[in-house]
N, C-alpha and C positions, 0 to 999 in steps of 0.2 A: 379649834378655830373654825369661825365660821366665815365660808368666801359672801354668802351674801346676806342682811339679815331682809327679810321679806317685809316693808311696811305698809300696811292697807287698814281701811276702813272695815269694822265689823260687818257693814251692811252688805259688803261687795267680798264676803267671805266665799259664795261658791264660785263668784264670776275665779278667784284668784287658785282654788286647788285645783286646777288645769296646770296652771302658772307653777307652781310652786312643783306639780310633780315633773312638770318638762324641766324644770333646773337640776332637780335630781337626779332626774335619769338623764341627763346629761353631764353628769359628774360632779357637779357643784352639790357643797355642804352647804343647807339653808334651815335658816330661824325663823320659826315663823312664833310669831303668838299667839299659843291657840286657847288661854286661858280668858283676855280680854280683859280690859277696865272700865272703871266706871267713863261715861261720858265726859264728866266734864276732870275729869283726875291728870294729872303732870305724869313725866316719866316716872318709873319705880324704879329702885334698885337693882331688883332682877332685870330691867328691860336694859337699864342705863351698862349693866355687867357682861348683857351679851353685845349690846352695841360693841363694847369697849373688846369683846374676844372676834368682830367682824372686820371684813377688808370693807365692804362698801354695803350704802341703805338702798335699798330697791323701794323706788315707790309706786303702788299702782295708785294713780292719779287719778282719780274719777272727782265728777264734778262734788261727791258727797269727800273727800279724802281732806279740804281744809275745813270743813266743819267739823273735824271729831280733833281735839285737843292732842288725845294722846300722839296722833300721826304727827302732830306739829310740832309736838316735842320731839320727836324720833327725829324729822327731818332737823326742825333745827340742829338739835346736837350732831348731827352727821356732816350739815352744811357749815357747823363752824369747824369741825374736826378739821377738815379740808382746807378752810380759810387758814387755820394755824398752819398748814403746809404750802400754801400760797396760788392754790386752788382749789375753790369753793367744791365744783365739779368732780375733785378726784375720790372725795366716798361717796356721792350721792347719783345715782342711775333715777330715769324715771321712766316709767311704763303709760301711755298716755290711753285710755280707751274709747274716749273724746273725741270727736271732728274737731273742736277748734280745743286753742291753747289759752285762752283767754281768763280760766279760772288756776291756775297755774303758779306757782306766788314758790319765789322770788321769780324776777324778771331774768336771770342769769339759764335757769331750768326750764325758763319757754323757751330761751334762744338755742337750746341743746337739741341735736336730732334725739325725736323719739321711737322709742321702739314699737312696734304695734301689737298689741294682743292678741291680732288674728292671726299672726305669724311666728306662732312658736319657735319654731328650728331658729328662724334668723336670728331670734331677740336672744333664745340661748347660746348661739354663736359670739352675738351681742358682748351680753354679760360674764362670758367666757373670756373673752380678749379682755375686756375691761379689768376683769380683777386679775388677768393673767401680769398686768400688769406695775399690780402693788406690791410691796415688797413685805406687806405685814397688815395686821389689824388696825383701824384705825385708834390714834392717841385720844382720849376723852380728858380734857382737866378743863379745869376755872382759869379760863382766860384774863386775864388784867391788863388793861389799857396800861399800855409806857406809863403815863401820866394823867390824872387827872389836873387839867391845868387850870380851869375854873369849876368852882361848883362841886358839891359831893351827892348828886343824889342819891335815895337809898330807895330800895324794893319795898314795896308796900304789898300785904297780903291780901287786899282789896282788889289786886287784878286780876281781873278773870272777864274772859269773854274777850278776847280784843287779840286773839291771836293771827287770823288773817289779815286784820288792822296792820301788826305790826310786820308782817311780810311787803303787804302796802306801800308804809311807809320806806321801807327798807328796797323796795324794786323801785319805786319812784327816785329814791338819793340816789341809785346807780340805773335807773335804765341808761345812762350816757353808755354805759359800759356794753351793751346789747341793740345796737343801732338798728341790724335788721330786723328786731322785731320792733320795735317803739317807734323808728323815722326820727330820732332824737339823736346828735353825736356828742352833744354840750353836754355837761355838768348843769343840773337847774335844783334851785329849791323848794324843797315842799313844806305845805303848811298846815296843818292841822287845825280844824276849825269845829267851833260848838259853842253851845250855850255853858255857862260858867256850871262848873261841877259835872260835867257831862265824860270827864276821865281825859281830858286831854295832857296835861303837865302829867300825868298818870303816864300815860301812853310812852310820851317823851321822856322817862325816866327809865318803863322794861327797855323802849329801846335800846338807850344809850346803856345799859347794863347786860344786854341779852348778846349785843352786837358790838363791844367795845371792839375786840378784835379784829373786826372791820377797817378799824382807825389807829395802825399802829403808829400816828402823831399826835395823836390824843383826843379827848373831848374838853371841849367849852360849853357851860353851863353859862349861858348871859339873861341878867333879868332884865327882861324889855320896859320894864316901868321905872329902873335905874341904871341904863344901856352903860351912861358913861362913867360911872361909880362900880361896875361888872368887869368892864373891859380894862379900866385903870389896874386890877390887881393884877396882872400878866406884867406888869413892871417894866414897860416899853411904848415908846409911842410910835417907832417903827413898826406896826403889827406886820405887814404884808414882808418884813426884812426877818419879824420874828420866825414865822412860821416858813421863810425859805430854807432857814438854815436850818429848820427840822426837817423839812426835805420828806415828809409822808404825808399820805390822808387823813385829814383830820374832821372831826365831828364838831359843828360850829351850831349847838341849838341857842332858841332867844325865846324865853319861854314870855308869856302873860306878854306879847307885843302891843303896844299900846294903839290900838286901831281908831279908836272912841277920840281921839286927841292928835293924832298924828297922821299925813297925810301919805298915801303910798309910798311916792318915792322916799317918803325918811323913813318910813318900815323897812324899804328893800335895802337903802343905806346901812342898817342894821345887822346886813349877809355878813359871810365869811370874808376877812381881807384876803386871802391868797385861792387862785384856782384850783389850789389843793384841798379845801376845804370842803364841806359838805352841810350846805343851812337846812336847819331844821325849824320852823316858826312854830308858835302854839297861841292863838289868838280867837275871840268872841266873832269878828267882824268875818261875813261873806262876801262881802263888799270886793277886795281885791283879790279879781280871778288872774290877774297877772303877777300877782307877788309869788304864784309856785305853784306847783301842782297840789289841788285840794285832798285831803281826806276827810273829809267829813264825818263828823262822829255823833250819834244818835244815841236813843237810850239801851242799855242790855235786854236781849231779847228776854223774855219769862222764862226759860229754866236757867241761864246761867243769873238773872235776877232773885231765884227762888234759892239759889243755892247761899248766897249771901246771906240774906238773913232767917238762914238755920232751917228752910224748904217751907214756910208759912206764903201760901197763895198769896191771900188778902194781903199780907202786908207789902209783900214784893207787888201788886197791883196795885196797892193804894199812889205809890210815888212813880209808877209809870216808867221802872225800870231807870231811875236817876242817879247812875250810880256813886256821886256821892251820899244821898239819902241813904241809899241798902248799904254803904259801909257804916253809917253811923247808927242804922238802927239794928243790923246785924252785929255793932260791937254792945250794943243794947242787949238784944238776944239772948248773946254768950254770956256775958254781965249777971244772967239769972232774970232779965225782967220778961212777963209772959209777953207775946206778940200777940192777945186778944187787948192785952191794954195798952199797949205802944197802939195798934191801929186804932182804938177811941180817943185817945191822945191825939193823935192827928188831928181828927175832926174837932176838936174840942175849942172852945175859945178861949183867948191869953195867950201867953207866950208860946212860938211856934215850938213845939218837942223838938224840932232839928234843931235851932236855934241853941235849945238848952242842951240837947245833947253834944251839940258843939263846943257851945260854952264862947259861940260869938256868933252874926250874924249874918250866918249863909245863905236863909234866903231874901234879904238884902239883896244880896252883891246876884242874884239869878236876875233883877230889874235894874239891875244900878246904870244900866245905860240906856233905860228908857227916858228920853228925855223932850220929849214933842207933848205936844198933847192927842194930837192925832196918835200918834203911836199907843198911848196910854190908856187911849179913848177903846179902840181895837184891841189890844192885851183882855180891856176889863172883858167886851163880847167874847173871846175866845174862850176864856176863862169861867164868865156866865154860862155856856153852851158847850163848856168840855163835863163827858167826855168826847161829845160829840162834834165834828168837823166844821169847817165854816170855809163861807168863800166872801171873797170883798164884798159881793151882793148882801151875804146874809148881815155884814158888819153895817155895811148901807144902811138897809133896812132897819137894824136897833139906834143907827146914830140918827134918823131923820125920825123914829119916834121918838126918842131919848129929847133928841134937842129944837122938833120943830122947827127943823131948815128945809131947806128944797131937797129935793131927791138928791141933783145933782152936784148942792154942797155936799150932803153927805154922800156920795158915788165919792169926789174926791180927797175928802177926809180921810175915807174908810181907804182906798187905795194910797195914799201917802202913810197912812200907820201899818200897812198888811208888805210895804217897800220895806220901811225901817224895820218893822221885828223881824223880816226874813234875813235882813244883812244882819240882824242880833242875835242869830238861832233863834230868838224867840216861836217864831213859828216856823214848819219845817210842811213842805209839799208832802202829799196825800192822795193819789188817784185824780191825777188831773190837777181842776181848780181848788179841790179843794185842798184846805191846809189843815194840821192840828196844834194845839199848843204844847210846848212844850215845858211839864210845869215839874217840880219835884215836892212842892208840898201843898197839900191840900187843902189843909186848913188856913191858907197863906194865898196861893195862886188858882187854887181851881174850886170850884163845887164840890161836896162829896159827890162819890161817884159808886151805882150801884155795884152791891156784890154781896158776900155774905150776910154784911150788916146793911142793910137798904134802909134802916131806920133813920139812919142822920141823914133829913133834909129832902127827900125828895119832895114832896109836897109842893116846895119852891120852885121847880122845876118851870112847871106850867108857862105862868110866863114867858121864860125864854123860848117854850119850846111853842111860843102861839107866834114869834118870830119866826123860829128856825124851827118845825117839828122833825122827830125822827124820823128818818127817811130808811127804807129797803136799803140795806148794805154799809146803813153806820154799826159801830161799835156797841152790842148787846142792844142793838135794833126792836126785837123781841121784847124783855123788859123795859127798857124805853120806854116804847108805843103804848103799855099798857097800866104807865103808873097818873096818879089821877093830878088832876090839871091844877088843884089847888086855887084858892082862892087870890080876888081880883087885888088885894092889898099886896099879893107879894110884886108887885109891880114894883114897889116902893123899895125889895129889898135886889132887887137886877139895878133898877136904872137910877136910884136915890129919890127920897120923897121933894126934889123938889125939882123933878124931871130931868136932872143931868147924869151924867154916867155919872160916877164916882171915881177918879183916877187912880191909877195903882199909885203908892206914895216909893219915894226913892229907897226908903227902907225895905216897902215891902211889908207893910202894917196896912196898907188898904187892899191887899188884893185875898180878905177873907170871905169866902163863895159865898151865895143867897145860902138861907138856910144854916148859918150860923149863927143867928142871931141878931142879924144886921136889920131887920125890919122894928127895931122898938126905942126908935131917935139915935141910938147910936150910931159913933162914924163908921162906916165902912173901911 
C-alpha cells in the first residue's frame, strides 16, 4: 500500500524529485509515474490500480498541472473517492508552487492550506499527519446518483478537451461552499454559454456524469425549449415540497434555455425550486450576465482538435476547432473516408458535408438566431475577411461601400450587428477591438482559408482585403500579405452584383464564401 500517490505534470518532473525523495526519506511509501502518458489519454488501469492501493493523491499544482489530462483524471478520481466518504479533501493533498491560487480548480482545494515546496521538512510533516490519519487506501468505484429523476444523458466519446471547463463548472456550483476565498456565502447559478455545436449540452452531460456523487438527491435533466413538458414528469406540482422530503443536493441542469424568445427573469424562473438545488443553464445568449456565473466555451484548441479527427492538421483547421464539426468528420475518418477528401468537400459547392454527415441541418441551426439585418449584414463581413479579424470600423467600412450610406449610418449599423452576434457567440473578442467569427464550416460560413491547399479561392480574396488588408499580427499574416489581389469583378462575389451584401439566409445556404463560385449570377 501506498501512503501517497505522487501526481504532477511531466513538464514539472525535476522541479518534483526533490519532492518525492523528502517523502521517502521521511518514511512515506510513494508512487510516482515514472512511465508517463500520452497527453491528451484518461487514466490507465495501471494508474486507476495504484490510486485504488493509495491513502491519499498529492498534487504538485503548477500553473502547467490543469493542462495535462492525465493529472485531471488522477485528481478527479481521488476528489470523488473522498466525496463518497463525505469529504472531498480527505484523499486529495495539494502542493502549490505558485504565488497565487487562482489556476487551482476545484474551488474547495484553493480554500485548503497549502503546503509549500520551499519548505520540505514542514510539507513532509504535512503529509505525514495527513495520511497518519486514514484508516486505509482510498475506495475507487462507479458512483450512481440515488436517482436519475429526469433525463438520461449518456457519455459521448467526442469529449475531449474541456477538462478544466468542467472543474469550472463544478467550483463555480459550490464556491458558496468556500466563502473565504470567492466573497460568495449563497448557493448561485452557473451557465454555460457558446455558439450552437460549440460542446456545451456536451459539457453539461460529462458533468452530470463525472460528478453525480456530488448530488446524492439526484440529477434533473430539464429541456429549456419544453421546461413545462420536462418538469411535469416528476409527477408533482409541489416541486419545492418534492425535493424537501428528499432532504439532499440535488443537480437541477436546464439545458438549450431558450434566450432567443424569453426574457431573463423567465430564464431564471427556470432555476432549481428548492435551496438545495444546484442550476446548471446551457444557453447561445451572452446577453444575461446576471442569470449565473458564465463559462464561456470557445473552439478546441489544435491538438486536442487534431486528435479528433484521426491527427489530420488541415482538416482539424479547416472547421476552426468546432467541435461538433471534428466529431462528425472524425467519425468520417474512422468510417475509412480519406481526410484529403473530406477537406475538398468542405470547400466544395452543394450540400454542406456537415450537413450530410449529419444527415440534418447543423449549420443551419449555427445562424438560426440571426435575425436583424444589421446583424446579418456584419456576419456576412466577418465571414468575407475570415480568417482574418475585424473591428466595427472595418464592418463600417464594407457596409457604407456595400450600401452607399453615410459613414455614420453605417458606424451604426456595423455596431448594432457586431451587439447582436456577440450576445450570439457569433463573434467572440480577440486582442482588444478586435473580434473573430466564429464559424464551423467553410464552405457554409466562412471563405476558404489558406493552408495546405490554398488553391480554393484565394484569388477572391482581394477585394475584401482592399477594405480590410492584412495587417502585422493577424492569423498567417505572412501568406495573407503575399497572395495576389485578384481581379476587380470579384467585387461582385463579397458584396452581391448589385452592391448589397448578401445576407446569411436562416438556413444558412447564403453564407457560401467568395471564391465558391458565387460570382457567375448565382445566389449567394
Amino acid at each position: 500500500m501506498w501512503d501517497v500517490f505522487l501526481s504532477y505534470s511531466r513538464a514539472d518532473a525535476e522541479r518534483v524529485r526533490p519532492l518525492a525523495r523528502a517523502l521517502r526519506d521521511g518514511g512515506l511509501e510513494v508512487f510516482t509515474d515514472e512511465t508517463g502518458v500520452e497527453s491528451f489519454a484518461g487514466i490507465s488501469d495501471t494508474i486507476r490500480r495504484e490510486l485504488s492501493c493509495s491513502k491519499a493523491l498529492l498534487a504538485f499544482y503548477s500553473t502547467g498541472y490543469p493542462e495535462r489530462e492525465a493529472c485531471q483524471w488522477e485528481l478527479t478520481t481521488a476528489y470523488l473517492a473522498g466525496l463518497g466518504e463525505g469529504n472531498p479533501r480527505r484523499r486529495v493533498m495539494v502542493v502549490n508552487p505558485e504565488l497565487t491560487t487562482h489556476h487551482i480548480h476545484p474551488v474547495e482545494l484553493r480554500d485548503a492550506r497549502h503546503a509549500s515546496a520551499d519548505d520540505l521538512t514542514a510539507l513532509v510533516r504535512d503529509v505525514r499527519a495527513h495520511v497518519g490519519r486514514l484508516d486505509g487506501p482510498m475506495t475507487l468505484k462507479e458512483h450512481r446518483v440515488r436517482r436519475w429523476l429526469l433525463g438520461t444523458p449518456q457519455s459521448r466519446p467526442e469529449f475531449l478537451g474541456r477538462l478544466s471547463e468542467l472543474w469550472q463548472v463544478h467550483s463555480a456550483l459550490h464556491a458558496h461552499a468556500a466563502p473565504l476565498v470567492t466573497g460568495r456565502a449563497s448557493a448561485h447559478a452557473v451557465q454555460i454559454r457558446g455558439m450552437a455545436g460549440i460542446g456545451k449540452t456536451l459539457l453539461a452531460q460529462e458533468y452530470a456524469l463525472r460528478f453525480e456523487a456530488a448530488y446524492p438527491g439526484g440529477v434533473c435533466w430539464v429541456n429549456g425549449e419544453s421546461y413545462d413538458a420536462s418538469v411535469h414528469a416528476l409527477g408533482t406540482d409541489d416541486l419545492h415540497g418534492y425535493f424537501d422530503a428528499i432532504g439532499e443536493p440535488f443537480l437541477w441542469i436546464v439545458d438549450a434555455a431558450p434566450a432567443h424568445r424569453l426574457a431573463a427573469r423567465e430564464i431564471a424562473a427556470m432555476a432549481a425550486p428548492h435551496p438545495l438545488g444546484h442550476t446548471l443553464f446551457t444557453l447561445r445568449s451572452r446577453a444575461y450576465d446576471a442569470l449565473g456565473t458564465p463559462i464561456d466555451l470557445g473552439p478546441l484548441d489544435a491538438p486536442h482538435a487534431r486528435v479528433l479527427v484521426g491527427g489530420d492538421e488541415a482538416l482539424a483547421g479547416a472547421v476552426d476547432g468546432h467541435p461538433l464539426a471534428l466529431g462528425l468528420l472524425g467519425r468520417a475518418v474512422r468510417a475509412g473516408h480519406h481526410p484529403g477528401t473530406l477537406y475538398d468537400r468542405l470547400h466544395t459547392r452543394g450540400r454542406s458535408l456537415l450537413d450530410t454527415l449529419a444527415d440534418e441541418d447543423v449549420t443551419g441551426s449555427v445562424v438560426r438566431d440571426v435575425d436583424t439585418a444589421d446583424a446579418a449584414d456584419v456576419l456576412r463581413c466577418a465571414t468575407a475577411l475570415h480568417p482574418l479579424p475585424l473591428t466595427t470600423d472595418d464592418a463600417a467600412h464594407v457596409l457604407a461601400a456595400a450600401d452607399r450610406v453615410p459613414r455614420i449610418v453605417a458606424r451604426r449599423r456595423a455596431a448594432n450587428g457586431v451587439r447582436e452576434l456577440r450576445a450570439r457567440s457569433l463573434l467572440t473578442p480577440r486582442r482588444g477591438r478586435r473580434l473573430v467569427t466564429a464559424c464551423c464550416d467553410p464552405a457554409r460560413l466562412a471563405p476558404p482559408r489558406p493552408g495546405p491547399r490554398p488553391h480554393r479561392g484565394p484569388a477572391a480574396r482581394g477585394p475584401a482585403y482592399a477594405v480590410r488588408p492584412p495587417r502585422p499580427g493577424d492569423p498567417g499574416y505572412a501568406g495573407l500579405a503575399r497572395q495576389p489581389e485578384g481581379g476587380t469583378h470579384d467585387s461582385a462575389q463579397r458584396v452581391g452584383a448589385d452592391g448589397r451584401l448578401r445576407h446569411p439566409g436562416r438556413a444558412g445556404h447564403a453564407h457560401r464564401g467568395a471564391g465558391a463560385g458565387t460570382g457567375h449570377g448565382q445566389p449567394a
